[in-house]
C-alpha positions in Angstrom: 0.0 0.0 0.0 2.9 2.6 0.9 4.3 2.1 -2.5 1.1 3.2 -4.1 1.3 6.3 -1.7 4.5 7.0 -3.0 4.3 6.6 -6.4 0.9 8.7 -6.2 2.5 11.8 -4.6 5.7 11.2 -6.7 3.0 11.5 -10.0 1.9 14.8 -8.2 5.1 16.2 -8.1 4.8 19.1 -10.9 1.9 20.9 -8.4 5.5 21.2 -5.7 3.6 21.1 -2.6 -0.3 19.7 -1.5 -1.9 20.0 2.2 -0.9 17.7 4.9 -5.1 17.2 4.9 -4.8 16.5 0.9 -1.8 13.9 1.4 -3.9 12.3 4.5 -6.4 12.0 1.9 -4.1 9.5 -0.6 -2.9 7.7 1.9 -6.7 6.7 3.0 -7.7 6.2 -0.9 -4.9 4.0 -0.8 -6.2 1.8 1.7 -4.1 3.1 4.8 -6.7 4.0 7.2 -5.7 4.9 11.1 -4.7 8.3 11.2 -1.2 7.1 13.2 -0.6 5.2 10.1 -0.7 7.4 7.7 1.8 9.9 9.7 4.1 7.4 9.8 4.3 6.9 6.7 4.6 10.6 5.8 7.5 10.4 7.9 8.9 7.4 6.6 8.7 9.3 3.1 10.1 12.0 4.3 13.3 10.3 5.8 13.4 8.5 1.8 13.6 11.9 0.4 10.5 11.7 -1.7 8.9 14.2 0.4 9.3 17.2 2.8 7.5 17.3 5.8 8.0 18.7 9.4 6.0 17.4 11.8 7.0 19.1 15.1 6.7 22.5 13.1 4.1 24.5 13.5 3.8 26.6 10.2 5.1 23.7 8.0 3.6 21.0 9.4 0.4 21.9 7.1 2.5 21.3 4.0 4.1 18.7 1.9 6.7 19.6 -0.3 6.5 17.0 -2.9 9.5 18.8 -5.3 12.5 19.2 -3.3 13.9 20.4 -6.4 11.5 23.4 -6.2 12.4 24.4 -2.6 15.8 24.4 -3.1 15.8 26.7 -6.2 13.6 28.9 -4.2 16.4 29.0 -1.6 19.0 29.6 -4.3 17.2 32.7 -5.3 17.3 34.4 -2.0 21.4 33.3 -2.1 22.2 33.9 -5.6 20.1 37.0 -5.6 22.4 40.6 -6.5 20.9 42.8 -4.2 20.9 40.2 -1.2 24.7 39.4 -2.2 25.8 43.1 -2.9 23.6 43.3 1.2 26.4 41.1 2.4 23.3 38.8 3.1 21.0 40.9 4.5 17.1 40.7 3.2 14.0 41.4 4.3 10.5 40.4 3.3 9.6 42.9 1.3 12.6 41.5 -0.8 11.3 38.2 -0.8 8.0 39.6 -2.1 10.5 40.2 -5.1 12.6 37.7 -5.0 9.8 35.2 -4.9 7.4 36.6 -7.3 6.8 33.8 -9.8 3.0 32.5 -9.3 5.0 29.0 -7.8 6.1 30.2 -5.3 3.5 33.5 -4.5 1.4 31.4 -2.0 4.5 30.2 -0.2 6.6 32.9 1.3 6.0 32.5 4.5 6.7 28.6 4.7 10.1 28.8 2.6 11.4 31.5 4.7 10.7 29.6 7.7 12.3 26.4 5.3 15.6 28.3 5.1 15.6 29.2 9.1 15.0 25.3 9.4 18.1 24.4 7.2 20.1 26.8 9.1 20.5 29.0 6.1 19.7 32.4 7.7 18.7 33.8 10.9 16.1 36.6 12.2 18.4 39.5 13.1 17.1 40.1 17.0 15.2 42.9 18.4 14.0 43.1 14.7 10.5 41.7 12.9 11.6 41.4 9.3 15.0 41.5 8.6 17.2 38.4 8.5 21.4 37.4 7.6 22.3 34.9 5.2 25.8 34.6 6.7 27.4 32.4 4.0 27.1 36.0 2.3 28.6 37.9 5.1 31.9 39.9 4.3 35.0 37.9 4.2 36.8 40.6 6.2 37.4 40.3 9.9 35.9 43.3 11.4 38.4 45.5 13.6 38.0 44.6 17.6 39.8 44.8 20.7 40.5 41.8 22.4 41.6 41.3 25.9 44.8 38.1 25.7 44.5 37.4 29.3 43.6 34.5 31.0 41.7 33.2 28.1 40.1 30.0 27.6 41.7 28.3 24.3 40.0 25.4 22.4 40.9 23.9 19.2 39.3 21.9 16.2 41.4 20.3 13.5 39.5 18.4 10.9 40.4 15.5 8.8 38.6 17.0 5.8 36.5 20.0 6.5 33.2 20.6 5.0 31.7 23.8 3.9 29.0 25.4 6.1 30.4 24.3 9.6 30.6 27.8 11.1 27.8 29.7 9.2 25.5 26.7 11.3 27.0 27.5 14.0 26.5 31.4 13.6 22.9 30.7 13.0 22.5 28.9 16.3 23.9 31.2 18.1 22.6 34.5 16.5 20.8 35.5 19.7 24.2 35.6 21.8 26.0 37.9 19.1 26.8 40.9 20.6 26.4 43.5 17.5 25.9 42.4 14.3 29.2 44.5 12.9 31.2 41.2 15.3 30.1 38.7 12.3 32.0 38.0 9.0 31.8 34.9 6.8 34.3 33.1 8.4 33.3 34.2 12.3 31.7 35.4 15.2 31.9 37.2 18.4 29.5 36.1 21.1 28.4 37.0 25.2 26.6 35.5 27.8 26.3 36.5 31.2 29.9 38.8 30.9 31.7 36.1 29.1 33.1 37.1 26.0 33.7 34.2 22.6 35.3 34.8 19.7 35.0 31.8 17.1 36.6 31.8 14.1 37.1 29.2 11.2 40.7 28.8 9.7 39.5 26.9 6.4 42.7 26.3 4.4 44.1 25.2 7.8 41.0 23.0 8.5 41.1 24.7 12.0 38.0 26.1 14.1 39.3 28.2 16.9 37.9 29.3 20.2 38.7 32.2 22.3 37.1 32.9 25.7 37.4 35.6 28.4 35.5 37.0 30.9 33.3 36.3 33.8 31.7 32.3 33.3 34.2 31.5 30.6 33.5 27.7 31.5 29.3 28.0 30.7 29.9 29.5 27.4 32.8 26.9 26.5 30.2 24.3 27.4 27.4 25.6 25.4 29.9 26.5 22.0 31.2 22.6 22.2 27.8 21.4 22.8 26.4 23.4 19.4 29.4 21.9 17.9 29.1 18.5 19.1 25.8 18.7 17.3 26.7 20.2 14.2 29.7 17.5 13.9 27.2 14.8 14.5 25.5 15.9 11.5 28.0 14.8 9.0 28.4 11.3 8.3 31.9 9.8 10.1 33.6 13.2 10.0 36.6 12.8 11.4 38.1 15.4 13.9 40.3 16.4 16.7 39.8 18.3 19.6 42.4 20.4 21.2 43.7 21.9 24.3 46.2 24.1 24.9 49.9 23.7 26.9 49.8 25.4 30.1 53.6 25.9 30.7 55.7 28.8 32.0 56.0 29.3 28.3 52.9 28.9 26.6 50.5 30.0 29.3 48.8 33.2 28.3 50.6 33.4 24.9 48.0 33.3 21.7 50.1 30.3 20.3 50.6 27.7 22.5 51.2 24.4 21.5 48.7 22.2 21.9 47.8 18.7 22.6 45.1 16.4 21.6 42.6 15.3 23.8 42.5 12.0 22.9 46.9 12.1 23.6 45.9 13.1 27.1 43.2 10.8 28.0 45.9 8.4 26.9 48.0 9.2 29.5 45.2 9.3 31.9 44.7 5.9 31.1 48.5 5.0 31.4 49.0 6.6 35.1 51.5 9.0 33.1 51.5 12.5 35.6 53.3 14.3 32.7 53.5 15.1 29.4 56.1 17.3 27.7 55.1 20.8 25.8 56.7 20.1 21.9 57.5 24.3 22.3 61.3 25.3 23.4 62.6 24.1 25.9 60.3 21.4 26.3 58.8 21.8 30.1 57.0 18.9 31.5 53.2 19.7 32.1 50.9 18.3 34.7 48.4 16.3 32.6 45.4 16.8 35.5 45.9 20.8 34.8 45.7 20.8 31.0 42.1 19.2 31.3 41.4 21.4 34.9 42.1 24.1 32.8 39.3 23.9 30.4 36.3 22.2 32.7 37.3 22.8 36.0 37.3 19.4 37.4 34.9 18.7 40.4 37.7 19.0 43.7 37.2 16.0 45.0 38.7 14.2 41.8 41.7 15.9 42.0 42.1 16.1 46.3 45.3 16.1 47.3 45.2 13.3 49.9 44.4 11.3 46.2 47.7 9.0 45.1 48.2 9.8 41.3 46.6 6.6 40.4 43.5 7.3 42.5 43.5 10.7 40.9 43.2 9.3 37.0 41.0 6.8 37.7 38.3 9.2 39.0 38.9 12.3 36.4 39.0 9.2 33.9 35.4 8.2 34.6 34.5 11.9 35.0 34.9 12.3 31.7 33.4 9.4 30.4 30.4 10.6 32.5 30.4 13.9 31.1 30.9 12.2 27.7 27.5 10.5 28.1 25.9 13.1 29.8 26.5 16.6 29.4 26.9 18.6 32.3 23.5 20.6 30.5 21.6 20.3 27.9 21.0 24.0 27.2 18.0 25.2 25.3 17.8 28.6 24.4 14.8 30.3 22.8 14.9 34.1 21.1 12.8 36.0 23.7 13.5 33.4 26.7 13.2 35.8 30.0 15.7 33.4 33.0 15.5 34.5 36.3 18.6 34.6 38.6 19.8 32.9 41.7 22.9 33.9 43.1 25.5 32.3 44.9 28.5 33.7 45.9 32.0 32.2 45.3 34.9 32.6 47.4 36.2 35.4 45.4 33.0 37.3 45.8 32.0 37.3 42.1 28.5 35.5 41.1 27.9 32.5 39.9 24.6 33.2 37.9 22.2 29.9 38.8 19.6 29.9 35.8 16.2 29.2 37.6 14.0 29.8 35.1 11.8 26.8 35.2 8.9 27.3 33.3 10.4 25.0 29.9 10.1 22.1 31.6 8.1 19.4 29.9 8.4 15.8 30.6 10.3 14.0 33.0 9.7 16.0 36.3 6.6 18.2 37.3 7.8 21.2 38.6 5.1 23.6 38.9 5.1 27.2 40.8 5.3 26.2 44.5 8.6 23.6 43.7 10.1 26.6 41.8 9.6 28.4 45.7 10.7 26.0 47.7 13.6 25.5 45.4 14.5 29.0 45.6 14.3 29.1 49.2 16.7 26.1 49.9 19.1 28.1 47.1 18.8 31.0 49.4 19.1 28.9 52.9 22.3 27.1 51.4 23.7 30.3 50.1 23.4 31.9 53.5 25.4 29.6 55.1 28.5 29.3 52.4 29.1 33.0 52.7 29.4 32.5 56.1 32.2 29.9 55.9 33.8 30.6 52.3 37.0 32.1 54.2 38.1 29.3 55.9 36.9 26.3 53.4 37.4 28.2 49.9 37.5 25.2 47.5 34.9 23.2 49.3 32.8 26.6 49.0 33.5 26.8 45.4 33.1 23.1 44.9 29.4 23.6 47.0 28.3 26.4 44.1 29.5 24.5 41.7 27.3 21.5 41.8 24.0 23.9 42.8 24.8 26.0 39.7 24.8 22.4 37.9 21.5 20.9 39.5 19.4 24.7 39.1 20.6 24.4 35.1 19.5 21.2 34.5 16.2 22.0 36.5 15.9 24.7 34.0 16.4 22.7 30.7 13.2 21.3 29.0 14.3 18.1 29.4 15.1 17.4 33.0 17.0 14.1 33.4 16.7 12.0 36.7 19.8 10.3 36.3 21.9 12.9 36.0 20.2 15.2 38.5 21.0 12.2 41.1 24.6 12.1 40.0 24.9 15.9 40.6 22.8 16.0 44.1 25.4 12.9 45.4 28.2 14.5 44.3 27.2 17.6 46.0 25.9 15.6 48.8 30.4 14.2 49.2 31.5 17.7 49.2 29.6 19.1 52.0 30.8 15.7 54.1 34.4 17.9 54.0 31.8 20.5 56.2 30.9 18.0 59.0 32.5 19.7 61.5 33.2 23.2 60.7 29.7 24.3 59.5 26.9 21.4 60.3 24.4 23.7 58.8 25.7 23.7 55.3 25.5 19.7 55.6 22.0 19.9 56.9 20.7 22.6 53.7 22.5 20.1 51.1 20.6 17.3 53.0 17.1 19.6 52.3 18.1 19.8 48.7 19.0 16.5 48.2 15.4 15.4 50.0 13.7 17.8 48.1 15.8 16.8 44.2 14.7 13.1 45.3 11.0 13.6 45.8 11.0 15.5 42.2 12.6 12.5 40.7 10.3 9.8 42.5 7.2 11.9 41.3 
């Protein structure tokens, strides 16, 4: 029966599109009834390539596109177009009334607009209704900046063979965090959140992506830039890749050409009980292999405590990474308008550490309606209360204590709350305030609230 279907809408193909309620319709002349059915097997056509159809989108969900060959032609007139080109990609909709004025396409602006915002192909510029960037047609000159060099986060991608359209994806994604839209060029971007400052740029003949970070948070915007990444790299079929860190020695520390090592090399050594490995930059310091990764993630404290043998120390930052491997430290989901509300914790140094609380995008997994979002906040506030009281005398503990609450609140605040991993964060905070026993009971009793309270939500 599905072959009928197909061949039906692939004898329809010179009308380019028809309803979703038009294609329900063959699929029931064609003997497929239930209406679960026929979805399916929309979606089974789609994933064959003889159709186009987005389910979980609410404008193109109406609509097949049975002539992929007519949707991409319409794209490649927005991209090929003079005036958008000579724009350095700009457009609006009045130029797509233009643009798209052929009677094919006259009834379909609106759906291969949002097509091309699908595909990654543009973005809506923010704090605007109708203007948008093409940013494969941005300038190919780096816009003049200043950059502060010090104490930077460094991160580096080397590809195998590097395909085209890697970092205009990534500009797309993250169009909401660009600071001013003079900080984006064809081959990169400049990027804040919450005082931390990215530049990402894409080193093509060199097959190179680099990452520079500075500012307040640099860790929570390295984590979100690798997660988008991760994604994007996951896209290609076996694309093969390196990820590198930088050296950390007297030499190459806070220089903007370090040498650097591949993550895999050190995880190897991790795995080998090696404490060392040597910078390949004159003259050739040894480098503490714990620091090079510390450097990057901050490892949790007690992986790296010092009453830890070497050997006790690999093994547990060796299946800390394989746990943050598996399971991100967040899964952040960010939405153009998205209002986050703030809970703050103070580190030893005084600075914040910005908790994201917003809780309202949670949809499966945990319940957490408005009276769990207040007796959340209130434990936040009872726990923070009593580290600022102690932070003095226990500094890394303290730090350790708002790192895992800044975790836990994050996840909380992602759409897809996930039990496991909210249990491994509240027993690893639940360790690090054992190291407050005796100096500052009450800290031990507001993680034990927390804890209580994180296991009812994930019993519910």
């Amino acid at each position: 029966m599905w072959v009928k279907v197909r061949k039906e809408l692939e004898k329809n193909q010179h009308l380019n599109f028809i309803t979703l309620e038009k294609c329900l319709d063959i699929c029931r002349e064609n003997g497929i009834i239930a209406l679960k059915d026929k979805l399916q097997l929309i979606e089974y056509l789609h994933d064959l390539g003889v159709c186009l159809h987005f389910k979980m989108d609410p404008l193109l969900n109406k609509t097949v596109i049975l002539n992929t060959k007519w949707a991409t032609k319409a794209v490649y007139k927005v991209l090929d177009n003079q005036t958008v080109a000579k724009n350095k990609g700009r457009f609006n909709k009045a130029d797509l009334i233009s643009i798209w004025s052929e009677e094919k396409y006259i009834h379909m602006h609106d759906e291969l607009l949002q097509l091309m915002l699908k595909f990654q192909l543009c973005y809506r510029i923010p704090g605007t209704d109708n203007n948008y960037i093409a940013p494969q047609l941005l300038t190919e000159n780096q816009p003049d900046y200043e950059w502060d060099d010090n104490e930077n986060i460094i991160l580096l991608y080397n590809y195998d063979f590097m395909p085209k359209g890697i970092i205009t994806r990534f500009i797309v994604i993250m169009h909401s965090f660009i600071v001013n839209q003079d900080k984006v060029w064809k081959s990169g971007v400049i990027i804040e959140k919450d005082g931390a400052f990215a530049e990402v740029i894409e080193y093509y003949g060199k097959r190179e992506i680099k990452l520079r970070i500075r500012g307040n948070n640099k860790r929570n915007l390295l984590t979100i830039i690798t997660h988008e990444f991760d994604k994007i790299h996951g896209s290609f079929h076996e694309l093969k890749l390196s990820q590198m860190i930088p050296c950390n020695c007297s030499s190459c520390k806070n220089t903007q050409n370090p040498h650097f090592f591949l993550f895999d090399k050190i995880k190897e050594f991790l795995s080998e009980g090696e404490p060392q490995i040597q910078c390949q930059k004159k003259p050739y310091n040894m480098v503490n292999v714990v620091s090079l990764i510390d450097d990057i993630w901050r490892i949790p404290r007690q992986y790296i405590q010092q009453t830890l043998t070497s050997a006790e120390k690999s093994a547990r930052i060796r299946e800390w990474i394989r746990i943050k491997s598996e399971l991100p430290i967040t899964e952040f989901h960010y939405h153009e308008g998205e209002k986050m509300g703030d809970v703050n914790i103070k580190n030893v140094k005084g600075s914040n550490i910005i908790l994201n609380s917003s809780l309202d995008e949670v949809q499966q997994n945990i319940e957490f309606g408005e009276n769990n979002r207040k007796e959340f906040l209130e434990l936040m506030q009872e726990l923070n209360n009593e580290i600022k009281r102690i932070s003095d005398n226990q500094p890394d503990d303290a730090e350790q204590i708002s790192y895992y609450t800044e975790e836990i609140t994050n996840e909380l605040s992602s759409q897809k709350p996930r039990k496991r991993w909210l249990s491994t964060l509240t027993e690893n905070l639940r360790k690090t305030a054992d190291a407050f026993n005796k100096t500052a009971p009450a800290v031990v009793l507001a993680v034990e609230k927390i804890s209580d309270y994180i296991g009812r939500l994930i019993s519910s």
